[in-house]
N, C-alpha and C positions, 0 to 999 in steps of 0.2 A: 618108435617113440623115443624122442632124444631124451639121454638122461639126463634130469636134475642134475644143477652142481649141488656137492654137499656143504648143508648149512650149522653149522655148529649149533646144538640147542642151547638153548639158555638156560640156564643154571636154573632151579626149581627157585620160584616166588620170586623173581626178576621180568621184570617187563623190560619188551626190546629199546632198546635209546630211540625215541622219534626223527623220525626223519627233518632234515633241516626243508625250510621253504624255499625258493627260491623268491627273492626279490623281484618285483616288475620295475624294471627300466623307465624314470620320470617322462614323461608325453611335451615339457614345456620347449624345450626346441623346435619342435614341431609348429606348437601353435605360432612360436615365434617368427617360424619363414611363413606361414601362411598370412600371416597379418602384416609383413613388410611385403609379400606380393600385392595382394590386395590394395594397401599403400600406391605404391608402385602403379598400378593398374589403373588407379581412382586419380592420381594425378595425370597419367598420361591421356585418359579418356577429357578430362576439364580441359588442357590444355590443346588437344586437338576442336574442342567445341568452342573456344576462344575464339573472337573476330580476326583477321589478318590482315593487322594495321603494317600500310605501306606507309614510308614516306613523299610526299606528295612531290610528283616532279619539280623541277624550276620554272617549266613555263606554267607550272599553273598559281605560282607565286607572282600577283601582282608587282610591278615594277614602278616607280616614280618614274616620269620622264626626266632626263635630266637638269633642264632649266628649273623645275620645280623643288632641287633638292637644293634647299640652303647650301651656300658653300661656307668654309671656315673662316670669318672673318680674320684678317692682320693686322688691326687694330686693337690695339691691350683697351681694356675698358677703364672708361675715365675714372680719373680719383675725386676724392668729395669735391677740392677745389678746381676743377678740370674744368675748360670749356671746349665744347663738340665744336662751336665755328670760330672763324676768325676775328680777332677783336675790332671791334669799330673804330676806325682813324679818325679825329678829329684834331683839327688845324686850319690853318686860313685858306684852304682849299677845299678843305673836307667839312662842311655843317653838318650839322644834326640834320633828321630825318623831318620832313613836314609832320608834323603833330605829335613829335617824341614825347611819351608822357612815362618817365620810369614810377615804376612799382615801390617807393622809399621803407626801409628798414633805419631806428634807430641805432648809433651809436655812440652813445655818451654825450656828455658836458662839454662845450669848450668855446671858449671868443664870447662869454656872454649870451650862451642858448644853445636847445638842443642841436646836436647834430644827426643828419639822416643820408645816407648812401640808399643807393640801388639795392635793391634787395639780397642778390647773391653777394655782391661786394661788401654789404653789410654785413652778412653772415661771414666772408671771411675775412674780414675785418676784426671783428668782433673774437674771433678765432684768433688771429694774432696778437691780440693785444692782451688776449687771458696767458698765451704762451710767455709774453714778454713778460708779464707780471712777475709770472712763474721763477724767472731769471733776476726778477728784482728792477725791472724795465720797465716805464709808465708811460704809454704813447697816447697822447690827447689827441683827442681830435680836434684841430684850431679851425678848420673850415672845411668844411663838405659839398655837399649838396648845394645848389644855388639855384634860383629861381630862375628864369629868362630876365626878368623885370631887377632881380639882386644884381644880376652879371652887368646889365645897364649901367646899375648906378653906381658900381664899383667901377668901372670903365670910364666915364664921364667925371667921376671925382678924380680919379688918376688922372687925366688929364688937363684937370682945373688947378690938383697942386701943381704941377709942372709947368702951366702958367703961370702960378704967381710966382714962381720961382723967376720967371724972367724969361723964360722958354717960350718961342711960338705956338702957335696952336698946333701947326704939319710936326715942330719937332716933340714937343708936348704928344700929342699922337704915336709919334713913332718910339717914344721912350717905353710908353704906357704898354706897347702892344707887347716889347720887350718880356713882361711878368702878367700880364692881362689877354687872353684870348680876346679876341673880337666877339661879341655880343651874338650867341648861336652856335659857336666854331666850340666854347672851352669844353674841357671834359669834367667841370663842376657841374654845367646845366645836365649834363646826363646821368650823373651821379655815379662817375665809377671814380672820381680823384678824391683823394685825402691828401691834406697840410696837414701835417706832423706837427703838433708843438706849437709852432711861433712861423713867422716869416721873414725867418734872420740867417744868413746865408753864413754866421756861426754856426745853427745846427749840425752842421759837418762834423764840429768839435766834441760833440755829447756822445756818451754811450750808448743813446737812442739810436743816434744816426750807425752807428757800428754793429749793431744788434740788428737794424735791418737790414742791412748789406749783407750778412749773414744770412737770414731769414726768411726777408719778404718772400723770395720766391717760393715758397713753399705754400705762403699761403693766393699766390695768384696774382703779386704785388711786383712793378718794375719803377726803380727810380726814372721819373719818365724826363727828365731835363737833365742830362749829365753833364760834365764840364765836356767844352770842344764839339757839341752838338749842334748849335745854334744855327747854323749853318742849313742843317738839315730841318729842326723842328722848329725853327722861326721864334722858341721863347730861351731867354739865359736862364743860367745853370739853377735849379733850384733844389736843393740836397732836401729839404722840405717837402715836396711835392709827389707822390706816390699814386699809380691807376693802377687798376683792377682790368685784368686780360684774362687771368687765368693762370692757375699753376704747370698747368704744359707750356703751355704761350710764353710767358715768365721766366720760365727754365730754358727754352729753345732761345729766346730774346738775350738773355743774362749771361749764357754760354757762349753766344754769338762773337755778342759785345756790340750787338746792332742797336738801333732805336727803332721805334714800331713803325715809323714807316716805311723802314725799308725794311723790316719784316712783312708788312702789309704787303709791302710792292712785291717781294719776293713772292709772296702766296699768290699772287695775282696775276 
C-alpha cells in the first residue's frame, strides 16, 4: 500500500482554506464559427438554386436590315427663318404658278392701308422690323402684297404717265417695265416683296437702308435689284425693294454677291 504523503494538520479550531474553482472557459466563439458556417452554407445552397442566366447569342438578336436603318443625315436642321426648298424665280420668264393663291399675314400700316405678305414672309418680316426697332430703326412697309388686278393697274398707269409725258406707247412700256414687273411675273402678287419706306432711290441714303444691309439676311431678306444687275434681272436698281427666300437662301445669295437667278440656275 503506498504511503500517504504527510499532510501537516491544522492547527485546532481552523478550517482548511477552500479550494479555489476552476473557471469554465466562455462557449461564444464557438457559437460564433457555427453561425458564419451555416451562413456560408445557406448562401452557397441559394446560389446554386438560382436560374443560369446566359447572355443570349448574337444571332439570336434580331437585326434591322440595312436599308431600313436611318442613316445620319448632313444636313444641319433649318433655323426659324430657313427654307427646305429653293425659292421661286419670278421675272419676265418665270410667272407665277396657274392659281397661285398665297396664304396673307398682316404687317403694319403704310401707303395709306394695311399691309399683308405671305405668311412666313410675314412672320419674318414682322421679326425684323421689331429687331430694327430695338436699334432705334422704323422700317414701314410702303407696299406689299398686290392683288393680280392691283399689279394691272399700277402697270397700265405707269404707262399712261410716260405717255403723257411725250413718250410712245412701245417706249412708255419699256420704261414702265424698268420698276414694274409684268402683270403675273412680279414678286408683289405672290407676296414675298416689301418696299421699304418710300419709292425713292434716296433710300440708300437713310439708316434704314444701312441697318438692312447689315441685317436682312438673317431674317430670310435679299436686296433683290442691286446696282449693275439689270442686266440680269430685267428691273433697275431698287435699294427699296426687299423678297423673302429665306435665311440660308439669303446668306448663300449675300455671300455670293449672286442675284436669285443665278442662284436659281445654279441649283438647277
Amino acid at each position: 500500500m503506498p504511503q500517504q504523503p504527510y499532510r501537516r494538520p491544522a492547527p485546532a479550531g481552523r478550517r482548511p482554506p477552500p479550494r479555489k474553482k476552476r473557471r469554465k472557459k466562455a462557449k461564444w466563439p464557438v457559437y460564433l464559427i457555427i453561425v458564419l458556417v451555416l451562413f456560408l452554407v445557406a448562401l452557397l445552397v441559394s446560389r446554386l438554386a438560382a436560374p443560369n442566366v446566359e447572355e443570349a447569342p448574337s444571332s439570336a438578336v434580331p437585326s434591322l436590315p440595312v436599308s431600313s436603318v436611318p442613316a445620319a443625315s448632313s444636313t444641319p436642321p433649318l433655323g426659324l427663318y430657313d427654307e427646305a426648298g429653293t425659292p421661286m424665280l419670278l421675272n419676265a420668264t418665270h410667272p407665277l404658278p396657274e392659281g397661285y393663291d398665297p396664304e396673307l399675314a398682316n404687317v403694319g400700316y403704310g401707303n395709306g392701308r394695311e399691309q399683308t405678305m405671305e405668311v412666313r414672309a410675314a412672320a419674318a418680316f414682322n421679326a425684323m422690323k421689331e429687331a430694327a426697332q430695338a436699334d432705334g430703326i422704323t422700317l414701314t412697309p410702303f407696299s406689299c402684297y398686290r392683288s393680280h388686278q392691283h399689279q394691272v393697274s399700277n402697270y397700265n398707269a405707269s404707262i399712261e404717265r410716260y405717255v403723257e409725258q411725250g413718250y410712245s406707247r412701245q417706249k412708255a412700256t419699256e420704261l414702265t417695265q424698268q420698276y414694274y414687273a409684268v402683270p403675273g411675273t412680279s414678286e408683289h402678287e405672290a407676296g414675298f416683296a416689301v418696299d421699304i419706306d418710300s419709292i425713292e432711290e434716296s433710300f440708300e441714303n437713310t439708316p434704314a437702308f444701312a441697318w438692312l444691309q447689315q441685317n436682312c439676311t438673317e431674317y430670310g431678306f435679299i436686296l433683290r435689284y442691286a446696282k449693275t444687275t439689270e442686266a440680269i434681272t430685267g428691273i433697275a436698281y431698287e435699294p427699296w425693294h426687299y423678297r423673302y427666300v429665306g435665311a440660308n437662301h439669303a446668306k448663300a445669295i449675300t455671300t455670293a454677291g449672286i442675284t436669285l437667278e443665278e442662284y436659281v440656275e445654279g441649283k438647277g
